[in-house]
C-alpha positions in Angstrom: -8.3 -6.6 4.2 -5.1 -5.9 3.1 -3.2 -5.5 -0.3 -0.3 -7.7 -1.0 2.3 -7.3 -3.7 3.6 -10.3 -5.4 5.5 -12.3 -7.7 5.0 -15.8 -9.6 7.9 -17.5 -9.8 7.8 -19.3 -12.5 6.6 -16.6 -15.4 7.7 -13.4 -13.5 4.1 -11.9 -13.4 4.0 -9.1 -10.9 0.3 -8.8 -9.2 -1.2 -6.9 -5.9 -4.3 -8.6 -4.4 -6.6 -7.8 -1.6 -6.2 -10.7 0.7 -6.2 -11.7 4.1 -3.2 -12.8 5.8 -4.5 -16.1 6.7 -5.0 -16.4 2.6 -1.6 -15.0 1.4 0.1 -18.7 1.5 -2.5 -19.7 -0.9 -1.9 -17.1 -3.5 -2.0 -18.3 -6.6 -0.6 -16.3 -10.1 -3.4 -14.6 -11.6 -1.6 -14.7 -15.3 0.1 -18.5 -15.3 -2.2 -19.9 -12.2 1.3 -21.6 -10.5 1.1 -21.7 -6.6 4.8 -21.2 -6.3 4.7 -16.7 -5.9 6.8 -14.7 -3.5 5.2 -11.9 -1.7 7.2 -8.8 -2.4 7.9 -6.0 0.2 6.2 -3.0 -0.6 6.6 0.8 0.9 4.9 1.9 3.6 3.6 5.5 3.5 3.5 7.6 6.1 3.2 11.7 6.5 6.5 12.6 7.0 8.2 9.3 5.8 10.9 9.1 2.9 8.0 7.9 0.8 6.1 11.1 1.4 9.1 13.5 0.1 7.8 16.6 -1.6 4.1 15.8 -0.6 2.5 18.2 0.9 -1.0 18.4 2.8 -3.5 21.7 3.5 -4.8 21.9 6.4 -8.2 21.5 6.5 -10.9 24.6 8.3 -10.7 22.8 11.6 -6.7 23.2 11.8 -6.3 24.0 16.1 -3.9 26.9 16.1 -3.7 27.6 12.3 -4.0 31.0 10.9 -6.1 30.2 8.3 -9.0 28.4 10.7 -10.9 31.3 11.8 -11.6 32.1 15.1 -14.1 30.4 17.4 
């Protein structure tokens, strides 16, 4: 499953949950308990995506034409 950002609309609470998609419309806010939250949009990483500036990853000993795999 999933997490979801969202936010309750009538105290401002900001929350992520684990839920299916089928379950998001019946979200309720974990701080107030009012039904009425918005589901928030939140970023997508992905290697090489804006979100994954300055990161970095090692290749690991099974790198395919890396110097640092070894031979064989």
């Amino acid at each position: 499953m999933p997490f979801f950002d969202f936010k309750c609309e009538k105290c401002g609470h900001q929350f992520t949950l684990r839920v299916s998609n089928e379950e998001k419309s019946k979200v309720k806010c974990e701080k107030c308990g009012h039904s009425r939250v918005i589901q928030l949009l939140s970023p997508f990483f992905a290697p090489g995506s804006k979100a994954d500036s300055g990161r970095r990853v090692m290749p690991g000993p099974n790198c395919e034409g890396c110097s640092s795999a070894g031979m064989g």
